[in-house]
C-alpha positions as CSV (number, residue, x, y, z in Angstrom):
1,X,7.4,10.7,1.4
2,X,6.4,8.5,4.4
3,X,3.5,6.0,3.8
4,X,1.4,5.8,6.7
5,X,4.6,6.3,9.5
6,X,4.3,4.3,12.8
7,X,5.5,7.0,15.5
8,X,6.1,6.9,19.0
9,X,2.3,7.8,19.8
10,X,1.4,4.4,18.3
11,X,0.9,1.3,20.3
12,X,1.6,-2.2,18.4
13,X,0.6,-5.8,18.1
14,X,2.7,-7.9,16.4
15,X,1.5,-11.0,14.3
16,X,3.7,-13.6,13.1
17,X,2.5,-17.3,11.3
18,X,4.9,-20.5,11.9
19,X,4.1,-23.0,9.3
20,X,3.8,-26.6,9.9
21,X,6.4,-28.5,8.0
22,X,5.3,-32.6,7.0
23,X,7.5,-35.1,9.0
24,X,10.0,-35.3,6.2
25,X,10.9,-31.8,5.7
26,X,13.4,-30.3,7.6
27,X,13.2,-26.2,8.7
28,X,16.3,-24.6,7.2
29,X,16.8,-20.7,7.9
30,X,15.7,-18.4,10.8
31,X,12.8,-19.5,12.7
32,X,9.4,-17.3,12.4
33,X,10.1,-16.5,16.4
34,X,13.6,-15.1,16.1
35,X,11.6,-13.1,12.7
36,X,9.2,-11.8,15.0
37,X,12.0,-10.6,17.2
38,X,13.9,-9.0,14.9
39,X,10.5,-7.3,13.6
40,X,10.1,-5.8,17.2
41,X,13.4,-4.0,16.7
42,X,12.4,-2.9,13.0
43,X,9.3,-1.2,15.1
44,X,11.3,0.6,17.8
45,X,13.5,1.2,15.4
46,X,10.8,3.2,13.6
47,X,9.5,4.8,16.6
48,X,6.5,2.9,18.2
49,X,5.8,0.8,21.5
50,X,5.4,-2.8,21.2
51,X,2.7,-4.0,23.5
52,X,2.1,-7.6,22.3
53,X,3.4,-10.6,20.3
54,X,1.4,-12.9,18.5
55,X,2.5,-16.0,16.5
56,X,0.4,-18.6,15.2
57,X,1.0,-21.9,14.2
58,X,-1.0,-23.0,10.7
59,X,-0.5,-25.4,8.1
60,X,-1.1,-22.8,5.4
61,X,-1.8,-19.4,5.1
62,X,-5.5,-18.3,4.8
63,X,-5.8,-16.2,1.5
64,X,-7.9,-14.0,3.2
65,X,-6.7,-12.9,6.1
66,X,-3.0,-14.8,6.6
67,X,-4.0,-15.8,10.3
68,X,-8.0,-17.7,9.6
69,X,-11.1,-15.8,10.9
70,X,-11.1,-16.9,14.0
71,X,-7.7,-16.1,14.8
72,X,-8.5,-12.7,13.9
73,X,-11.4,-12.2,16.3
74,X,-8.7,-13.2,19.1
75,X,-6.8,-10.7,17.8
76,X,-9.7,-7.7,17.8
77,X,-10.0,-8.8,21.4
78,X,-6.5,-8.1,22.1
79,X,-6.3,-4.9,20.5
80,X,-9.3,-3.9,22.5
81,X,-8.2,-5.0,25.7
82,X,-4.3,-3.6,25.1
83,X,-5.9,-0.7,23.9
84,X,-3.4,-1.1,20.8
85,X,-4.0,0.7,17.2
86,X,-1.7,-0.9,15.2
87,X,-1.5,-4.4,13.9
88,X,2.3,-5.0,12.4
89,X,2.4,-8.2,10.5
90,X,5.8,-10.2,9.9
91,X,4.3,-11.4,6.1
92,X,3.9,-9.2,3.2
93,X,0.2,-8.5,2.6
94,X,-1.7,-8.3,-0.3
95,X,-3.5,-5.3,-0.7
96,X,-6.7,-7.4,0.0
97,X,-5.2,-9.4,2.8
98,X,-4.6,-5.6,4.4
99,X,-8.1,-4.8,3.9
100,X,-9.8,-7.6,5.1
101,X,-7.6,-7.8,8.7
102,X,-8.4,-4.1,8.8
103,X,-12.2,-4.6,8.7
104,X,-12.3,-7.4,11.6
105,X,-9.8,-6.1,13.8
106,X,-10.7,-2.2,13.4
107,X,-7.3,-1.0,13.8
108,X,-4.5,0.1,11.0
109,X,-2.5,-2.9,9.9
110,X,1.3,-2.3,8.2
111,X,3.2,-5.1,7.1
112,X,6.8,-5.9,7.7
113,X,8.0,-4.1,4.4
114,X,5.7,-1.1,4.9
115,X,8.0,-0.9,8.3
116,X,11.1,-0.8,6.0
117,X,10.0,1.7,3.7
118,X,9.6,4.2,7.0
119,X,12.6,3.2,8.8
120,X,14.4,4.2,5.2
121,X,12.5,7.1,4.9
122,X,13.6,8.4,8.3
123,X,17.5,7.9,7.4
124,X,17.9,8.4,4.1
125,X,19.8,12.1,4.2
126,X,21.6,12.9,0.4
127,X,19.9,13.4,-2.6
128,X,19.8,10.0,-4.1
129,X,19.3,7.8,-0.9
130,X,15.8,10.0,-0.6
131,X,15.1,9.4,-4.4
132,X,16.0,5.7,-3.8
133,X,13.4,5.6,-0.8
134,X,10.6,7.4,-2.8
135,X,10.8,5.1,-6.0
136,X,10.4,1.9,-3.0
137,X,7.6,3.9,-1.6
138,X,5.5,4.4,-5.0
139,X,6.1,1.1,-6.1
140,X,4.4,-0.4,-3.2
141,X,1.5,2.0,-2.8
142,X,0.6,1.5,-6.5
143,X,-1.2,-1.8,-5.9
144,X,-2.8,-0.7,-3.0
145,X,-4.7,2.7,-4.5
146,X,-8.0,0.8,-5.1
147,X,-10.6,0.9,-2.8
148,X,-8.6,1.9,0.2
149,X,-8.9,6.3,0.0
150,X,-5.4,6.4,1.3
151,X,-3.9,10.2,2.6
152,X,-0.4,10.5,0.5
153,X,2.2,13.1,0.6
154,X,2.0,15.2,-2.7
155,X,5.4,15.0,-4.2
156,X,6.4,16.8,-7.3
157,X,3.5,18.5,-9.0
158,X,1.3,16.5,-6.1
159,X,-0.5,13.5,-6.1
160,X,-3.9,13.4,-5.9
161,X,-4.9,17.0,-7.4
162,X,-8.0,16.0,-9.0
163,X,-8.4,17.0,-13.3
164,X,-11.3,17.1,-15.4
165,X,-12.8,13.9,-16.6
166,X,-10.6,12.5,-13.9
167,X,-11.3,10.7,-10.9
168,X,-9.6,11.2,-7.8
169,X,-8.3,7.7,-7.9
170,X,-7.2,7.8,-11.7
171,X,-5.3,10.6,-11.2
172,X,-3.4,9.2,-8.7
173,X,-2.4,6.3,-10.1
174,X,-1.4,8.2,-13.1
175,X,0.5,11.1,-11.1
176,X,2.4,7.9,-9.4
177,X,3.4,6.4,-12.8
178,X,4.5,9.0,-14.2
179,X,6.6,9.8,-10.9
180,X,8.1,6.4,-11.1
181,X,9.0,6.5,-14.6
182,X,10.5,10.2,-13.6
183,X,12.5,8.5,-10.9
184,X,14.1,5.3,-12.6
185,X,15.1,7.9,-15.1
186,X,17.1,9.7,-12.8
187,X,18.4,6.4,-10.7
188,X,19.6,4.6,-13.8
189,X,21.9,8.8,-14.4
190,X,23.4,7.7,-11.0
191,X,23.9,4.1,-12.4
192,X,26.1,5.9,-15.2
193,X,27.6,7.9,-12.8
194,X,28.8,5.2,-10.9
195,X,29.9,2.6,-13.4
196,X,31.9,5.8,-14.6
197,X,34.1,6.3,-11.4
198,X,34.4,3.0,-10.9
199,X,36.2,2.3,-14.3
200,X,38.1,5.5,-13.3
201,X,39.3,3.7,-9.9
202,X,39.7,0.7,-11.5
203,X,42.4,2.5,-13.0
204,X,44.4,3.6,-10.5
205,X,46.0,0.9,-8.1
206,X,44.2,1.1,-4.9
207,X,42.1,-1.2,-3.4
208,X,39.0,-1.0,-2.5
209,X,37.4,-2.8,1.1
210,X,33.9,-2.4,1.7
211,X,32.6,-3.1,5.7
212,X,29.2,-5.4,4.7
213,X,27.4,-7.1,7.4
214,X,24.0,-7.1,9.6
215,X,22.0,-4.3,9.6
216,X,23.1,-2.5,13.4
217,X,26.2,-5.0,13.6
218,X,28.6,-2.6,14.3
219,X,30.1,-1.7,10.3
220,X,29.6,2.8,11.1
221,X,31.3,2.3,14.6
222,X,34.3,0.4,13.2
223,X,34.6,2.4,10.0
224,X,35.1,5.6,12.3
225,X,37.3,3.6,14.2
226,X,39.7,3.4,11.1
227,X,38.7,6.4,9.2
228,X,38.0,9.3,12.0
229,X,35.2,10.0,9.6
230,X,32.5,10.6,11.7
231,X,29.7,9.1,10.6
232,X,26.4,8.8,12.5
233,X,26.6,5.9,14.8
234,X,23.3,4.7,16.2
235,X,21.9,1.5,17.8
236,X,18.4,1.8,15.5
237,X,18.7,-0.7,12.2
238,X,19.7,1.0,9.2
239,X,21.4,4.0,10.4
240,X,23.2,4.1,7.5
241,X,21.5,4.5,4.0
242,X,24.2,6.3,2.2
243,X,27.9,4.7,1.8
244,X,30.4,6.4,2.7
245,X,33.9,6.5,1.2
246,X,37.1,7.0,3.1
247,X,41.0,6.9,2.1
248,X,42.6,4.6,4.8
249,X,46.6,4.1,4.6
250,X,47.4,1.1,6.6
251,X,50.9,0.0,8.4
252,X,52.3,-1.6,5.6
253,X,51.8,2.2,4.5
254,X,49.6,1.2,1.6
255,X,46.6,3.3,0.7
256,X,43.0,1.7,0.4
257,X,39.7,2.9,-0.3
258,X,37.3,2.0,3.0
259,X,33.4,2.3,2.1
260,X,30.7,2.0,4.8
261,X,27.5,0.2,4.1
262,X,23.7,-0.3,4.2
263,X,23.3,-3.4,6.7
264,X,21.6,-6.7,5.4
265,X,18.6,-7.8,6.7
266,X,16.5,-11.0,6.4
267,X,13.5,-10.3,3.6
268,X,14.3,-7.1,2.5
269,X,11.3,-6.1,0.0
270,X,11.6,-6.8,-3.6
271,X,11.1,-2.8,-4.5
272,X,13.9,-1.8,-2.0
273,X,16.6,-4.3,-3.7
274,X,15.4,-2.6,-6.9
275,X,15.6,1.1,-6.0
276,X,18.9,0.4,-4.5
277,X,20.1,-0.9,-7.4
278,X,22.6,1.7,-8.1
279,X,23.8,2.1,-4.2
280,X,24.1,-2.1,-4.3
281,X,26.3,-1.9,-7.0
């Protein structure tokens, strides 16, 4: 299931917010304009044009909207005049943060995690990656059922199939708890799974080197490199969802276990670092 998937038909403003730090503290970490960068290749990553680039400097975010009021009725302008319908925001909004930017600037708004979730939805290929993916997904439509009429996906026995005595929305957000609890089940089998052939390798002396680095760094290229496995290569961020395992004997003649990896990135959602669990691991 994709939630609401930016495509190449889609033209996008992005919104970023740099905080003002007091005199005496000092910024540690990426700045929010390299951020907004690398959201502009999570974007084309997931298929759509950037047309725009907004940051704003605040001393706090506004609860209601992230950027203030009249911030956003700059922004409505912009998106009228760059004829852009999407707003892509580098800050995860609350459900009724999403709603309110929605109402004033008249277009779709995403956030950067709802970005994420499609770019992992487009690339995740076995079994588990796309159970992984769908557990993510659920998790962070949940909260954002009420008052919103969102178009899902039917998955399993399908979401949204109204019952008697039962509200469209009800059933919904009963159909997605009941999927989640289904899924977690199934995750936490491939947890056993995996804690069982890794006691089995840990068993047998070979060593085991996993490639780990930025998402799009390079890890696929140089794993085919030493493996001949050919794995997809590509320059969109996270390529590769699913590791990959290959026996490597080096010069010394000694035999090692080379895994490729999903690629880190800077604020991955909470949800994805706990549907992942088992892959992380």
């Amino acid at each position: 299931m994709t939630i609401s998937p930016v495509s190449y038909l889609e033209r996008a403003i992005l919104v970023g917010v740099k905080q003002k730090l007091p005199p005496q503290r000092v910024a540690t970490g990426p700045g929010a304009e390299e951020s907004l960068d690398e959201l502009a290749e999570l974007v084309a990553s997931a298929g759509a044009a950037v047309c725009d680039k907004i940051l704003q400097s605040r001393e706090r975010i506004d609860a209601a909207t992230v950027v203030g009021r009249g911030k956003l009725e700059e922004i409505h302008a912009r998106v009228a005049s760059l004829g852009a319908n999407l707003l892509i925001f580098d800050y995860d909004l609350t459900p009724s943060q999403q709603r309110n930017i929605e109402s004033t600037a008249d277009c779709r708004v995403v956030d950067r995690t709802q970005v994420i979730l499609d770019i992992f939805a487009r690339h995740a290929r076995t079994r588990e990656g796309q159970l992984q993916v769908e557990l993510a997904q659920l998790n962070y439509l949940l909260p954002r059922l009420s008052g919103r009429g969102i178009e899902m996906s039917r998955l399993g026995g399908g979401i949204g199939t109204r019952g008697p005595g039962e509200t469209k929305l009800e059933m919904d957000r009963r159909r997605i708890r009941t999927r989640i609890s289904t899924l977690e089940k199934t995750l936490e089998g491939v947890r056993d799974q995996r804690m069982r052939r890794r006691s089995r390798r840990a068993g047998i002396p070979v060593a085991t080197v996993a490639l780990v680095g930025y998402t799009n760094a390079g890890k696929s290229t140089l794993f085919n490199r030493l493996t001949h496995a050919g794995v997809l290569v590509s320059s969109q961020m996270f390529a590769t969802l699913d590791p990959t395992l290959r026996v490597l004997e080096l010069p010394s003649h000694r035999r090692v276990v080379v895994s490729d990896t999903v690629g880190f990135i800077r604020n991955l959602p909470h949800t994805l670092i706990k549907a992942f669990r088992a892959t992380l691991e």
